[in-house]
N, C-alpha and C positions, 0 to 999 in steps of 0.2 A: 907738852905733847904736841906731836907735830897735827896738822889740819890735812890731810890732803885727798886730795880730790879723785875716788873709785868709782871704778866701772866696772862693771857685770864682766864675769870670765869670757874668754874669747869665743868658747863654744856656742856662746847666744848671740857673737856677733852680728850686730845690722847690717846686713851686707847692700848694697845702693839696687836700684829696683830692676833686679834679673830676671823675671818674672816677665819684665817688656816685650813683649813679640816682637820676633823676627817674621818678615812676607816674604814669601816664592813671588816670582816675577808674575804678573799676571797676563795669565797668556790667552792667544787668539781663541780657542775652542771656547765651546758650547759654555761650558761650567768652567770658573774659573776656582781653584782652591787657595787660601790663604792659610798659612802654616804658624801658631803657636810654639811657642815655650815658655816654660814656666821653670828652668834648670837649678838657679838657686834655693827657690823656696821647694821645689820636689811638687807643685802645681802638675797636675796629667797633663798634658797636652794633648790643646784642643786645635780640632783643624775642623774650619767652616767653610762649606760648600755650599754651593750656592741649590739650594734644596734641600739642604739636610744639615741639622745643626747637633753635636756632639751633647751625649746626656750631661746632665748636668753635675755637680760635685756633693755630695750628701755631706755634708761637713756639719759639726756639732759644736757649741762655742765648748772651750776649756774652762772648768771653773778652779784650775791652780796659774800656771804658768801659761801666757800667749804667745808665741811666734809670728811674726810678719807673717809668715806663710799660712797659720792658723784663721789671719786678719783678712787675706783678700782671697781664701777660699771662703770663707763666711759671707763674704761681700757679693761676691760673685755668682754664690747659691741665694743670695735671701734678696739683693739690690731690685728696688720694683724698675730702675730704668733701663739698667740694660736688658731685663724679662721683655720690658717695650721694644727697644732694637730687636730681638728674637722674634718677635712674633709678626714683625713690620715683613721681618727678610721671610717667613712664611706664607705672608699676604701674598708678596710679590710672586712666590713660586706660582700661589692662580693665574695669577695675573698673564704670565710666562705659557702657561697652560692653556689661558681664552685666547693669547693671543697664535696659538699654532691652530687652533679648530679651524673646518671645512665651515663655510657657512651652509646649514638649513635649508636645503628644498622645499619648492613650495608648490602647495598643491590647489588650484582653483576647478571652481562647478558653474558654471554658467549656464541658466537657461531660458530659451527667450520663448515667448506665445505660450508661457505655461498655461498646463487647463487643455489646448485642442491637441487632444490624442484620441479623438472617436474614428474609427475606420474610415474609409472611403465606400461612399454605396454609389449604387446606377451606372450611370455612364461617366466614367474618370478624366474623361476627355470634356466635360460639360464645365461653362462657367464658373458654376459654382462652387463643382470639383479642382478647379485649377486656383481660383483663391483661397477653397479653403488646404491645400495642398501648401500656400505659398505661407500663409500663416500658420503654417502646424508648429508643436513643438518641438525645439531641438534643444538638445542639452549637450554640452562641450564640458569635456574633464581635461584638463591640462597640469600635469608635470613640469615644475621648470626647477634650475639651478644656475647660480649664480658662478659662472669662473670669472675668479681673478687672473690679473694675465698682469704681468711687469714681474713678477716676483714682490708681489706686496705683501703675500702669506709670509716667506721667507726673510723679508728685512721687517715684519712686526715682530717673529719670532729672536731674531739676533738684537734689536734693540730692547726687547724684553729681560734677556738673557744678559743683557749689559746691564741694562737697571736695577737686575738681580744681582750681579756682580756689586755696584755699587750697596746697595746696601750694605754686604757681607763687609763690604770695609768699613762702612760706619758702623758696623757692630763692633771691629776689631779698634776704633779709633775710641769710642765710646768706653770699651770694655781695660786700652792704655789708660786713658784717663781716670776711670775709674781706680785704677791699679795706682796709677799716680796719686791719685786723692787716698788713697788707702797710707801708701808707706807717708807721706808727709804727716798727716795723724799721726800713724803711728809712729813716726818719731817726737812730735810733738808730746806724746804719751812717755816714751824715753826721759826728754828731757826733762820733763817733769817729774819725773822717780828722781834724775838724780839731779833737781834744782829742790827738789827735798831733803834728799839727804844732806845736800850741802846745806841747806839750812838747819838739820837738826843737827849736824857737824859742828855748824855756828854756833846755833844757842846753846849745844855744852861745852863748848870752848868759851864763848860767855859768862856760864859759869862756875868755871873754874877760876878767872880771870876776879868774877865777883870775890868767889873764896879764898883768894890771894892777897886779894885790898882788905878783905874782912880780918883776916890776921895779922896782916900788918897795921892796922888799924885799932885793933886790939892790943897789938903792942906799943902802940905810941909811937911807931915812926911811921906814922902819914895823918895828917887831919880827914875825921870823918868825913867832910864833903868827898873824896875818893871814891869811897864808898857808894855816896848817893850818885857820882856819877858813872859808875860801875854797872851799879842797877838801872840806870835808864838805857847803858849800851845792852844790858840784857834784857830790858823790854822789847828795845827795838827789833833785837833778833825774835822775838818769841812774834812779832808781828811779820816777818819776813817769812817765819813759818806756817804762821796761817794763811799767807797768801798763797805760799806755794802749796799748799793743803786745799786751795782753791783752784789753782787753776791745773792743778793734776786732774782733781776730781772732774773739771769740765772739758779736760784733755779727752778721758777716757767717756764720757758720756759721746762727745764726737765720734771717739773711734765706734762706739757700738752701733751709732744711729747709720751707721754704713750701713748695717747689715740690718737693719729695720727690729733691731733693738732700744728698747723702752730702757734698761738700764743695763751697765756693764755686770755680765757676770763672772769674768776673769780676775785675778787677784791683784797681778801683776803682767808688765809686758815684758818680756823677754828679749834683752837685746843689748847694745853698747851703740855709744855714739864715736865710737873712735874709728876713724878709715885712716885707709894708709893707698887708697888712690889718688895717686896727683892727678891734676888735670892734663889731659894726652894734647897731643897736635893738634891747634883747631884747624888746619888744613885736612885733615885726618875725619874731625868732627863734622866740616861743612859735607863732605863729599858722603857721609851716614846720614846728614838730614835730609837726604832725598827718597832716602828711605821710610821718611815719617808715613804715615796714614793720610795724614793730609794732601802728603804733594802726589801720594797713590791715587788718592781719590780725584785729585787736578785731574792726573794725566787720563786717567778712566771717564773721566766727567766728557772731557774732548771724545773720546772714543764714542760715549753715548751719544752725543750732540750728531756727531756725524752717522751714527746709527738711523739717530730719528731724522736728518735729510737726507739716506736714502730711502727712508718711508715716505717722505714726499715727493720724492722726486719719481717713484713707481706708481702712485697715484695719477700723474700725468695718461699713465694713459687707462683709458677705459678701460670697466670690467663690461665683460661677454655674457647673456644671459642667453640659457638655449633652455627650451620648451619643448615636451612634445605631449598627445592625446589623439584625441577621438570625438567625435560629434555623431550625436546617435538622432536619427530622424524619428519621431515618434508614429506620425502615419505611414512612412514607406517603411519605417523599419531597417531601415538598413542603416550604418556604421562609416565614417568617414575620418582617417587617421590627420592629423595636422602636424607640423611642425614648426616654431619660432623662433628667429634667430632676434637676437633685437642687443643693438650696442651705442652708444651713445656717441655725439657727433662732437670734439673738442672744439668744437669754431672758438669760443669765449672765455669758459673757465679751462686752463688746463694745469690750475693749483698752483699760478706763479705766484700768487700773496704768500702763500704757507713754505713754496719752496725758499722764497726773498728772505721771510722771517728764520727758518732755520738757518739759512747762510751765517745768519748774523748772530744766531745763537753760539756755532762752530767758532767762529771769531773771536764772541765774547768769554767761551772756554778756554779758547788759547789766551785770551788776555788772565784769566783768572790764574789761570796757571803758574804764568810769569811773579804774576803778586803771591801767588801764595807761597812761591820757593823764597821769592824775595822777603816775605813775611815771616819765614822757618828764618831762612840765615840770619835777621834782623834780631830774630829771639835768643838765638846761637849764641850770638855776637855777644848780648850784653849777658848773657848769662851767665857764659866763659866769661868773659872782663871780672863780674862780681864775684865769681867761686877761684879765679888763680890768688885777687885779693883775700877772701877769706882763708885761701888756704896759707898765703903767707902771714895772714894774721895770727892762724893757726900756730904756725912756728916760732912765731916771738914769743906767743904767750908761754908756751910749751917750755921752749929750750931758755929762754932768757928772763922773761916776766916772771914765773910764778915761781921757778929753783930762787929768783930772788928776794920776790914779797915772803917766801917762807923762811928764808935762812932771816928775812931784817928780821921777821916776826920773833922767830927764836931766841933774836941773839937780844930783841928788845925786853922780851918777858923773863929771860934770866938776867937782865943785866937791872930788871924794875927788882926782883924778889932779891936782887944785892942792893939794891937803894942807887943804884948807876944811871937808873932813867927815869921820867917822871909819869903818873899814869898815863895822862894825853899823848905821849909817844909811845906808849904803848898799845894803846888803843886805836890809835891812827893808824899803826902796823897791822892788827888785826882788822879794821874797817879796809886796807888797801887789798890785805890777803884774800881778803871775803870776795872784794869786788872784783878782782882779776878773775877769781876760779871760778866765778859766772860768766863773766866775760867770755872765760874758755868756755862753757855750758852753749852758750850763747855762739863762738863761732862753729863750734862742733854742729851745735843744729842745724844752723842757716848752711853751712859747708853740706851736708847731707840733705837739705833739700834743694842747694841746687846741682847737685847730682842726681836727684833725683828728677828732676824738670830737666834734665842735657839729656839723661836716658830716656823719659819721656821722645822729647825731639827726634834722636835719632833712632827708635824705636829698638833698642839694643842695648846690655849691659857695656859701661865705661870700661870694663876690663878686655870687651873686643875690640876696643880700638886700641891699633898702637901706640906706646906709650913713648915719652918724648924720649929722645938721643940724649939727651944730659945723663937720663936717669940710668 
C-alpha cells in the first residue's frame, strides 16, 4: 500500500493573508481615513476615521469545521489589545476637542474701603466730608477674555487632528499584526492535522510491515529477531504519534487564546497547506513596502513633529487680554465704566527653547523615517531570500524526492515479501519515506509563513503583485 501524503480539498484552501489592509494615501484635510479589506476571507470591511471607529464583528467560535476567516474575526471581536488601540484613538478624539475650545472668561469683583457706605450729612464741602468722601467704598466688576493672536487656537487644533490621525494607523498596524499572528497559528494548527496524519499513516504502515515479518517468520524464511526489530520501528511510530497528538493539541490552544479563549471549541481547522504562489519580483515587492503601516506612520510622525513647531512657533507672540466693567461709588452713588487692554512685553522669553527643541524633533522624524524604510526593505530582503529557497525546496521534495522515496519504498516491500531484500532495507526505505513527507510538511509550513510575514510588510495580498516574467 502506497504511503502518501493528503491534504484537505481545495475548497478549504489556505489561501496567504488577504485579509492585510490596503491605505488610501493620507491626506492634508481635517480627518484623515484609512481603508480596510478583508477580500479573501469575506472580513466586512472596516474603514477608521479619525473620530469614529466601525462597529465591531459579532462572530461566534464554530464548534465543527474552522476557517482562517472564522479565526481572525474571532480575534478581532474578542482580542483585549486591539479593544486598547480603539479606545486610545477615542481618547485622542477629546483631546482634538480641548484642543479647538475658546478659553473662559473671567469675571473679577473688587472692593476697596468696604464697610463706608453711610451718606454724606452737613456741609460736603467740610474736612471731614472730603476724607470721608476719599475713603468711601467702591466696588469694580470687570469682565475680561483672553485672545489668542498668532493662530495658536488653529495649529493646536491641526496638530491634534494629526495625532489623531496617528493613532488610526497604529490601530491599522496593530490590528495587520494581529491578523499576522492569527494566519501563522493558524497554520501552525494546519500543519499539525496533517503531521498527524502523517503519523497515523506511519504507524499503520508500521504495522502492516510488522504483519509481513510475523508471517514470514512463521514460515521459517526469516529468523525471529525480524520480528522483534519490526516491533520497535512500530513503537517508534506509535511515539511519533503522540507527539504529534501533542503539539496539535497546543497548536490549537494558541490559536484560541487569540480570541481570549480558555479552550479551543472547534474540531478541526479548515484549510491545505499547499500554494501555488511563487515569489513575485522583489523590485515589485520593495516598492509595496512603502506601503507598510510603519513607513505610514514615519511619514505622518514628520507631519505631526512639524505640526507641533508651528504651535511653537505661534506662541512667540503674545496673547491679548481685554477687560471691560464698571466701578460703582458707594456715597456718591454714581457708576464709572473701565476698560483693560493689557498684553505682554516679549523682551526675554519669546519661546526660542521650545521652538530650538521642536526643530530638532522635525529632524529626528525625518531621520526615523529614513531607518524605518531601511528597516521594512532589510526585512523584505531576507524574507524574500528564505521563502524563493523554500519554495525551491518545495519543488525537489515534490517533483523529485518523494515520487522517489515512494516508488524505493515499493519496490523495497515487494521485493522483502519475495525474499529479494532484507528487512533493514526495508525499513530504511520506510524510515526515508517518513522523513521526506515531513520535510515536505515542514517546507509547506515555513513557505506559508513566510508569505505570510512579506504580506504583512507590504500590507497587501502576494497575488497583487506582479508575478515574475519567467512565469
Amino acid at each position: 500500500m502506497k504511503m502518501n501524503l493528503r491534504f484537505m480539498a481545495n475548497r478549504h484552501a489556505l489561501p496567504p493573508i488577504k485579509s492585510i489592509f490596503l491605505f488610501s494615501a493620507l491626506s492634508a484635510s481635517l480627518v484623515a481615513s484609512l481603508s480596510v479589506y478583508a477580500d479573501a476571507f469575506g472580513v466586512t470591511t472596516i474603514s477608521v476615521d479619525a473620530g469614529r471607529l466601525a462597529a465591531a464583528i459579532n462572530a461566534a467560535e464554530p464548534k465543527a469545521g474552522l476557517t482562517l476567516r472564522d479565526a481572525i474575526e474571532l480575534t478581532l471581536e474578542r482580542n483585549p489589545e486591539l479593544a486598547a488601540f480603539a479606545k486610545e484613538m477615542r481618547a485622542l478624539e477629546g483631546a482634538t476637542l480641548q484642543a479647538g475650545l475658546f478659553r473662559n472668561p473671567e469675571v473679577s469683583v473688587n472692593v476697596e474701603n468696604a464697610g463706608n457706605v453711610s451718606k454724606l450729612q452737613g456741609d460736603v464741602n467740610s474736612i471731614d466730608s472730603i476724607a470721608k468722601e476719599v475713603t468711601q467704598q467702591t466696588t469694580t466688576i470687570r469682565i475680561g477674555q483672553l485672545i489668542e493672536l498668532g493662530g495658536k487656537r488653529a495649529a493646536r487644533v491641526q496638530a491634534a487632528l494629526v495625532g489623531e490621525q496617528l493613532a488610526g494607523i497604529d490601530y491599522e498596524f496593530r490590528r495587520i499584526e494581529l491578523i499576522a499572528r492569527v494566519a501563522n497559528v493558524f497554520t501552525e494548527v494546519i500543519a499539525g492535522q496533517e503531521r498527524l496524519k502523517l503519523a497515523e499513516e506511519t504507524r499503520r504502515l508500521a504495522q502492516q510491515v510488522v504483519d509481513t515479518v510475523t508471517r514470514r517468520v512463521q514460515a521459517g524464511k526469516v529468523p525471529p529477531i525480524e520480528e522483534t526489530r519490526a516491533r520497535v520501528g512500530l513503537s517508534s511510530t506509535n511515539i511519533e504519534f503522540e507527539q504529534a497528538q501533542r503539539d496539535l493539541m497546543s497548536a490549537r490552544k494558541r490559536l484560541a487564546l487569540l480570541w481570549d479563549s480558555a479552550a479551543p471549541q472547534f474540531e478541526q481547522a479548515l484549510g491545505s497547506l499547499e500554494i501555488s504562489v511563487a515569489p513575485p519580483d522583489f523590485e515589485a515587492l520593495q516598492q509595496r513596502v512603502l506601503e507598510n503601516p510603519l513607513a505610514l506612520r514615519a511619514l505622518k510622525n514628520i507631519e505631526h513633529r512639524k505640526a507641533l513647531l508651528e504651535v511653537e512657533q505661534t506662541r512667540r507672540i503674545p496673547n491679548l487680554t481685554v477687560s471691560a466693567g464698571a466701578v460703582n461709588y458707594a456715597l456718591l452713588g454714581g457708576n464709572t465704566a473701565i476698560v483693560n487692554v493689557a498684553i505682554p512685553l516679549p523682551l526675554f522669553d519669546r519661546n526660542q527653547g521650545n521652538i530650538k527643541e521642536a526643530h530638532q524633533r522635525v529632524s529626528k522624524a525625518e531621520d526615523e523615517q529614513e531607518a524605518m524604510v531601511l528597516r521594512l526593505r532589510t526585512e523584505l530582503a531576507q524574507s524574500y531570500e528564505t521563502m524563493s529557497a523554500a519554495w525551491n525546496e518545495i519543488g525537489i521534495l515534490r517533483d523529485e524526492i518523494l515520487p522517489g522515496a515512494r516508488s524505493a519504498f515499493d519496490v523495497t516491500r515487494r521485493g522483502y515479501e519475495l525474499g529479494k531484500f532484507g528487512l533493514l532495507e526495508m525499513l530504511d526505505a520506510q524510515r526515508i519515506l517518513f522523513q521526506n513527507q515531513l520535510l515536505y510538511v515542514r517546507a509547506l509550513t515555513n513557505y506559508q509563513r513566510l508569505v505570510n510575514d512579506i504580506e504583512r510588510l507590504i500590507a497587501a495580498p502576494l497575488e497583487s503583485v506582479a508575478l515574475p516574467s519567467h512565469r
